[in-house]
C-alpha positions as CSV (number, residue, x, y, z in Angstrom):
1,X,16.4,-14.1,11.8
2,X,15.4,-11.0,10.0
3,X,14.6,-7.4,10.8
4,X,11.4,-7.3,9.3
5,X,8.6,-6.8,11.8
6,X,5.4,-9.1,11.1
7,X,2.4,-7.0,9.4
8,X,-0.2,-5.5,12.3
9,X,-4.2,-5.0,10.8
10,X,-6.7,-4.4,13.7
11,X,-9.5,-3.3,14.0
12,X,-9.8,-0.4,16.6
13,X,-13.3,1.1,16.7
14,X,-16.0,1.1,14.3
15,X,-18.8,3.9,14.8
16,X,-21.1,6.1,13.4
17,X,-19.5,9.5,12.7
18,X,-22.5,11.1,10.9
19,X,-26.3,10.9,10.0
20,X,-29.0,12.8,9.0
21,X,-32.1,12.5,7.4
22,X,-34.2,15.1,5.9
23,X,-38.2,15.1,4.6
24,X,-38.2,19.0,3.2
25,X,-41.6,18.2,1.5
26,X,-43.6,16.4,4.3
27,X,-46.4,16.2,5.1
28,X,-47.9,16.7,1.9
29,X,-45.5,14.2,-0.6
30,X,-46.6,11.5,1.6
31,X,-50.0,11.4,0.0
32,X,-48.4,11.3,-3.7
33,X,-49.3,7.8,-5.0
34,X,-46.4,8.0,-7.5
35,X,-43.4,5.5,-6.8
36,X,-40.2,7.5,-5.9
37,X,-37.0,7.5,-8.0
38,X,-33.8,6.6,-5.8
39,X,-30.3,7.9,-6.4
40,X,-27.5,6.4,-4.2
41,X,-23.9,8.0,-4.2
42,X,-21.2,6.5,-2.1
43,X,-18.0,7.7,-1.2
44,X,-14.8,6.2,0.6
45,X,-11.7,8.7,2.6
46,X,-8.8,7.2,4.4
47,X,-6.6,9.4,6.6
48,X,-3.9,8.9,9.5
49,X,-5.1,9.7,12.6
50,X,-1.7,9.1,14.6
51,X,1.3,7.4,13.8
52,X,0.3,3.9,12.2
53,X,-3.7,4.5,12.8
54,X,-5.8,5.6,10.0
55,X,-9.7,6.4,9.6
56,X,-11.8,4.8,7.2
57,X,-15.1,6.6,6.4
58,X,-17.7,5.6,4.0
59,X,-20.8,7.8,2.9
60,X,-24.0,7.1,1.5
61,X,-26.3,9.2,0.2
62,X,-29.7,8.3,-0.6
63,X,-32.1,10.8,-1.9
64,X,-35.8,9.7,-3.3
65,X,-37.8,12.4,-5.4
66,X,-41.3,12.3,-7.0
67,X,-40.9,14.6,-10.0
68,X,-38.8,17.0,-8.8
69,X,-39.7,17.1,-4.9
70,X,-37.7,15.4,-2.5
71,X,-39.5,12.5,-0.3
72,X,-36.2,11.8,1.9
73,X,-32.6,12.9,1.8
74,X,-30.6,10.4,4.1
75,X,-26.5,11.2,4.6
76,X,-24.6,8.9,6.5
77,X,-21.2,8.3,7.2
78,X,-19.4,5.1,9.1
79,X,-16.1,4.7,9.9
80,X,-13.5,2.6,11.0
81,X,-10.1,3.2,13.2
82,X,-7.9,0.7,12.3
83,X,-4.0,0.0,13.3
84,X,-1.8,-0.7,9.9
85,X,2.1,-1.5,10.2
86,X,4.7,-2.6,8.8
87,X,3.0,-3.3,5.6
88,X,4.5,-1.8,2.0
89,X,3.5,1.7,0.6
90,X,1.7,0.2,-2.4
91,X,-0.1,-2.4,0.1
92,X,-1.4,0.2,2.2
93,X,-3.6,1.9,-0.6
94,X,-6.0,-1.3,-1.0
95,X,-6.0,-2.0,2.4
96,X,-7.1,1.1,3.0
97,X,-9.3,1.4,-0.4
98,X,-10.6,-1.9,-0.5
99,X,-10.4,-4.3,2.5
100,X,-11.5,-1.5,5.3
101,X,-14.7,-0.3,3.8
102,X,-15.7,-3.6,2.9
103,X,-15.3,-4.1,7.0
104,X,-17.3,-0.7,7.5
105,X,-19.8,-1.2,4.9
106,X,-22.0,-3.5,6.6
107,X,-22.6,-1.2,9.6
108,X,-23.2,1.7,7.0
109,X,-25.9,-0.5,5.8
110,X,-27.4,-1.2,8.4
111,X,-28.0,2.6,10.0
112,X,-29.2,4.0,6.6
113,X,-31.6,1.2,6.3
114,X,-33.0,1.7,10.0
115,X,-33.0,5.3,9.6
116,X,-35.3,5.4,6.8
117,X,-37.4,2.7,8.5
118,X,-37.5,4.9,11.4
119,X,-38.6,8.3,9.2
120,X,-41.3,6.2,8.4
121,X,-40.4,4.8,5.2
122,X,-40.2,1.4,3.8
123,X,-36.2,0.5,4.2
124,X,-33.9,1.2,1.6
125,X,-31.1,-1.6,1.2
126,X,-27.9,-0.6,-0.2
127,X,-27.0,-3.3,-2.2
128,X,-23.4,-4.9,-2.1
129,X,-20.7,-3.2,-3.5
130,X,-17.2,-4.4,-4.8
131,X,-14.7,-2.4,-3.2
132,X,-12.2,-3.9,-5.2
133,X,-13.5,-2.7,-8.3
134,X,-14.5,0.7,-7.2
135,X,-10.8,0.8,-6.2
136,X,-9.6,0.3,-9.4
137,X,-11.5,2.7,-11.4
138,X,-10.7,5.5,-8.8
139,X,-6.5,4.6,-9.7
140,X,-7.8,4.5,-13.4
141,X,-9.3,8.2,-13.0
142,X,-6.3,9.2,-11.6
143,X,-4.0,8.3,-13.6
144,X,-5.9,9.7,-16.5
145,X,-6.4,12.8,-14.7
146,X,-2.9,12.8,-13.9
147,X,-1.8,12.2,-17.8
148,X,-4.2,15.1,-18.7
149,X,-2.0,17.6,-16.1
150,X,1.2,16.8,-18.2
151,X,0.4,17.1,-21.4
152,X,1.3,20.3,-22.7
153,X,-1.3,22.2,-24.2
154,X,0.3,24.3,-27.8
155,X,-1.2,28.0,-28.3
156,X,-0.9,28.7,-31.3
């Protein structure tokens, strides 16, 4: 028998923690027959919450312009409580940078979508993202930010 205790993921709660949306230019950009452009920035965070319970969040932002005036600014931001134990240090990074936003994703999805149906726009899908890879590149950044700190810059 061993003393290692078996690896606990669960799900706790998942929940809206934030959303807004924003139409600073209607009434009048509503008439504009102009397709809008559409920038999307996501974002994930992972904290602990209490002693082996962390929260997840992941934020969209969608904003649509026509030239340079704003039709909608949407914000939102799901997260996730989960339970993590007895899993390794370099384990808990990716669960917590890859395998719980891709369990919050969906729901973030979802609310942006209805809430830009519900402003009275057509819906705005966000399309799938690979958590996996997004991972990745974040450790990539940091570790070049990171090699970047200790190099020594010579004055001469």
């Amino acid at each position: 028998m061993t003393d290692q205790q078996a690896p606990v993921f669960q799900i706790q709660r998942v929940y809206l923690k934030e959303a807004s949306l924003e139409q600073p230019n209607s009434p009048g950009i509503l008439l504009e027959q102009e397709s809008p452009t559409v920038d999307i920035q996501l974002g994930v965070n992972a904290g602990p919450v209490a002693d082996g319970v962390y929260e997840v969040t992941v934020t969209a932002t969608v904003q649509t312009k026509i030239k340079d005036k704003t039709v909608f600014l949407v914000e939102a931001t799901q997260a996730g409580i989960f339970e993590i134990r007895n899993l390794p240090q370099e384990q808990m990074s990716q669960i917590m940078g890859i395998a719980c936003p891709q369990i919050v994703y969906p729901y973030l999805r979802g609310n942006v979508a209805d809430l830009i149906q519900r402003g009275g726009f057509p819906p705005v899908h966000l399309s799938e993202i690979n958590f996996q890879a997004m991972f990745e590149q974040q450790q990539q950044q940091q570790v070049a930010a990171a090699a970047e700190v200790e190099t020594p810059t010579v004055i001469q």
